[in-house]
N, C-alpha and C positions, 0 to 999 in steps of 0.2 A: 828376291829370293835366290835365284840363279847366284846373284854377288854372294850372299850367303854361302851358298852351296860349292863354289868355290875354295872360299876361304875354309868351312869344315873340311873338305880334300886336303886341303892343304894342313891340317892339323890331322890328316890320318883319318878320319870317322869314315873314308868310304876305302878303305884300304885294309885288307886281311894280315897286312906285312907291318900293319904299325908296332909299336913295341909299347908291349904296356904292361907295369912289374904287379898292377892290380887287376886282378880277373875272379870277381863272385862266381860264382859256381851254382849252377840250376841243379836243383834236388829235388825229389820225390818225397822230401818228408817232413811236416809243419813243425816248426822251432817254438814250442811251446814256450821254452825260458828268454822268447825275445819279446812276445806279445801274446799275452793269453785267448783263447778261441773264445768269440762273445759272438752271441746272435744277431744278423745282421742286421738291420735297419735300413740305409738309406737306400738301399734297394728294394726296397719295398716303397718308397713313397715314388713324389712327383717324378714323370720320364722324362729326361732332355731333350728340348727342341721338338716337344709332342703336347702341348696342353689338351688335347683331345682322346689322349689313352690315359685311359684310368684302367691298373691294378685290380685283380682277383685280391678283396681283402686279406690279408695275412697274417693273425694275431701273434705276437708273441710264444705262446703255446703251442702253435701248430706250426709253426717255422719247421722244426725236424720232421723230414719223412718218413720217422718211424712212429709219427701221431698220426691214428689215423683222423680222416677228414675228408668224406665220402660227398660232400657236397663241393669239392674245390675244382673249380675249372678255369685254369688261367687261363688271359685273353694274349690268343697268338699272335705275335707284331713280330716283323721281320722288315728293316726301311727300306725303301723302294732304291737307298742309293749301296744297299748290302745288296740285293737282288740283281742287279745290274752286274754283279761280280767282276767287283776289280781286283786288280793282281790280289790283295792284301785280305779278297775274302772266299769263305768254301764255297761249293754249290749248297742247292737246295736239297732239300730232304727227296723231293719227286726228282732230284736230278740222277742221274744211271751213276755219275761222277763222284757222287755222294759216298757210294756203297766202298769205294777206293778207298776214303778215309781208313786212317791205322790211328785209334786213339788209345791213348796210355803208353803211348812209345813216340821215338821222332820215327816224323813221319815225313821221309826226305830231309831237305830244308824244315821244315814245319814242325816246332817244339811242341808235342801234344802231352807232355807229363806235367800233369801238373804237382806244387809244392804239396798238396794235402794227401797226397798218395794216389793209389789206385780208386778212381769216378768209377761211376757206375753207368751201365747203357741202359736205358729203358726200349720198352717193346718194340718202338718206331726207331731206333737204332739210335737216336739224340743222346747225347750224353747228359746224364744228370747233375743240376750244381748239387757238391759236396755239402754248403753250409745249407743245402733247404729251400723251400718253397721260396720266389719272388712275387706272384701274382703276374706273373707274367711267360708265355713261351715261347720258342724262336729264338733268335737271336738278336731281336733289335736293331742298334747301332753297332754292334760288334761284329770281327769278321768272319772270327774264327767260332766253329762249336767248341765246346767246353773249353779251355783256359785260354785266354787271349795274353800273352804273357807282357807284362809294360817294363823298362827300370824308370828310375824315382832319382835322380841327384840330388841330394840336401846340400848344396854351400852356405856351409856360415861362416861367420865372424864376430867378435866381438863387439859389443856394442858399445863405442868410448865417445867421452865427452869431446866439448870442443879445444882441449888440451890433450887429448891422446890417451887419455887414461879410461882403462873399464871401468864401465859404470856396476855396481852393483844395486841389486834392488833392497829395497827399505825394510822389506818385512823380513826376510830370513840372509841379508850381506851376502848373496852369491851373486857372481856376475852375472850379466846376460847375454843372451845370446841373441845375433839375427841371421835370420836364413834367405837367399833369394828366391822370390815368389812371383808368381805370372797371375793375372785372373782371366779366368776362363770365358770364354765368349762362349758358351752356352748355358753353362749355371750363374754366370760372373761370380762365382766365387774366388775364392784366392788357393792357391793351390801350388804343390812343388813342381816344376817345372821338368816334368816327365814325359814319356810318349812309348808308344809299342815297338817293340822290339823286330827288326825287322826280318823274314827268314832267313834261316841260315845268318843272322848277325851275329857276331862278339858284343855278349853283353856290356862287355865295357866301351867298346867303341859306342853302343846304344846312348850309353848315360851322358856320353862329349858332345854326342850329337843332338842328343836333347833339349843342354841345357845352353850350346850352342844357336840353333834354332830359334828357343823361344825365349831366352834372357839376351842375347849378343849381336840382334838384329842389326844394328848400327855401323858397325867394325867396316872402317873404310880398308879395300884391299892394300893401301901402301901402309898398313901399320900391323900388317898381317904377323911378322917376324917377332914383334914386342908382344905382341897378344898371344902368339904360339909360344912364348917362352913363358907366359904369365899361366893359362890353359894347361901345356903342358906341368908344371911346376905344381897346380893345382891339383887334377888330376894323377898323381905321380903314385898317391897313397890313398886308399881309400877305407870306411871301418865302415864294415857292414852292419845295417841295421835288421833287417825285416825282408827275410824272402817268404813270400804267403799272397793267400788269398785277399783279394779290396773288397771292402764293402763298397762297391762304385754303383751311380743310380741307373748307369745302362746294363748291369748285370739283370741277366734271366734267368729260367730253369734251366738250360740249356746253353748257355754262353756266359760268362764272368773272366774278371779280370783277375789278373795274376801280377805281383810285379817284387821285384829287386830293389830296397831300398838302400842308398849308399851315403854315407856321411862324408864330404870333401870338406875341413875344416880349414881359414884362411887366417891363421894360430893369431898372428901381427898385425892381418888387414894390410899390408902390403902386395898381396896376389891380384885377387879379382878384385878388390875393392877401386883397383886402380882403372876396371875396364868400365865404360858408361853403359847402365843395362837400356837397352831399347828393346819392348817386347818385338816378337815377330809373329809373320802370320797367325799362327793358331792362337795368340793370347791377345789379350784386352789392351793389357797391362804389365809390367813390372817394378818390382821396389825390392829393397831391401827392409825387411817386417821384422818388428822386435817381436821375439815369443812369449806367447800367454798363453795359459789353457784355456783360455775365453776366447780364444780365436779361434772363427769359424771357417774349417777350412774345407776344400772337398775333399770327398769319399772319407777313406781312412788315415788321410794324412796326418792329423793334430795327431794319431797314436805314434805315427814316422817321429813324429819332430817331438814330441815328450819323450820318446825312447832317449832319442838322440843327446834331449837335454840331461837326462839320467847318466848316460855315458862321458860324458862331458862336464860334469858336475854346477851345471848353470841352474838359471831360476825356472820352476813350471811348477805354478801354484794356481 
């Protein structure tokens, strides 16, 4: 990891003086015309890395806090490795430290606006999640109260035969498209190849370092030079997909994920295509995955990658 961590320096991701002509923009306001508001789901089911915490039932109906629902008491879970408070998380509610928090504005370093606007405090001073009840309170495996903010890199490519040519699919003759994907070594699911935004980070140095991280684990340092010119090349332009709230399964009443989704297209497949993906720490796995809407991926990504396919004019049927 250190070799890693190197080689990102040396691509800029721990440097404020990097130059980068693509910079997303954090907002306070949900983009309805990128992905429609839908009630969430997976954070109402099974918790990561907990089979022993079960969920305050949630029905569909009652999700909005403006149904009432006078018997609902979710079960408080806070992991004993948040409570420990490392750099990356708040104090507790009984902490004096607590009361400092500044939410709905930055707070220092610490981005506390979330995309969906101005949250709400409830009476113990926790911030409320926006989209509604989880069955659950605290903040789980999250570090931050209310928006834990992540970016999301989508690399694609084409996906061509073994003659060089895009392949289209059968049923509607559009190309297709693939994106690189990690699987998660907590849900093993398959998923974009994302991570939390660090304080005070340049969200875009965020999304290099991300996809560096957990797709580029292998990059021996003497090829650092071809790989910086391949990475940066990649990274040069970026077309924003989805800045908003995840439906992610460690989201709580009181803590959720926020994140920045950005489409790096690799037009030729001469870019990344050229670099060998080796997952790294946090991931299982990585591949390059053709897109279907029958793929199951975490949280709210299949909507990332259907956006993307829309904008991109590929198959997602």
């Amino acid at each position: 990891m250190e070799r890693l961590r190197k080689l990102l320096r040396f691509f800029g991701c721990y440097s404020c003086c990097c130059c980068q002509r693509y910079e997303p923009v954090l907002t306070a306001n949900f983009n309805d015309d990128v992905l429609p508001v839908k009630v969430h789901s997976k954070c109402r089911g099974a918790y990561p890395l907990n089979d022993q915490l079960k969920r305050f039932s949630v029905s569909d109906d009652l999700v909005d806090w403006n149904k009432k629902f006078d018997s609902y008491a979710p079960v408080c879970y806070t992991a004993e490795s948040v409570k420990k408070m490392p750099v990356w998380a708040d104090p507790d509610l009984d902490d004096p430290a607590f009361k400092e928090i500044k939410f709905n504005e930055l707070d220092g370093k610490v981005n506390r606006i979330s995309h969906m606007g101005k949250y709400e405090i409830m009476s113990n001073g926790a911030p409320r999640n926006p989209m509604g009840r989880t069955g659950i309170s605290g903040r789980g495996l999250l570090g931050r109260w209310g928006p834990n903010h992540a970016a999301d890199p989508i690399v694609t490519r084409w996906k061509r035969d073994s003659n060089g040519k895009i392949e289209l699919h059968k049923d509607n003759n559009k190309p297709i498209l693939e994106f690189v994907s990690i699987q998660r070594t907590d849900t093993h699911e398959w998923a974009i190849p994302g991570g939390m935004v660090d304080a005070g980070e340049n969200i875009s140095l965020t999304l290099k370092r991300e996809f560096g991280e957990e797709a580029l684990n292998s990059i021996e340092l003497d090829q650092k030079e071809a790989v910086k010119k391949l990475i940066d090349d990649l990274f040069h332009h970026g077309e924003n997909i989805y800045n908003g709230y995840v439906d992610d399964p460690r989201n709580t009443d009181n803590a959720w994920m926020e994140t920045v989704a950005v489409n790096f297209h690799d037009e030729k497949g001469t870019c990344v295509g050229k670099i060998p993906l080796t997952a790294g720490d946090d991931a299982k796995a990585v591949k390059w995955l053709a897109i279907d809407r029958k793929l199951d991926l975490y949280a709210s990504h299949i909507d990332f990658i259907r956006k993307t396919c829309e904008k991109r004019g590929a198959y997602f049927q």
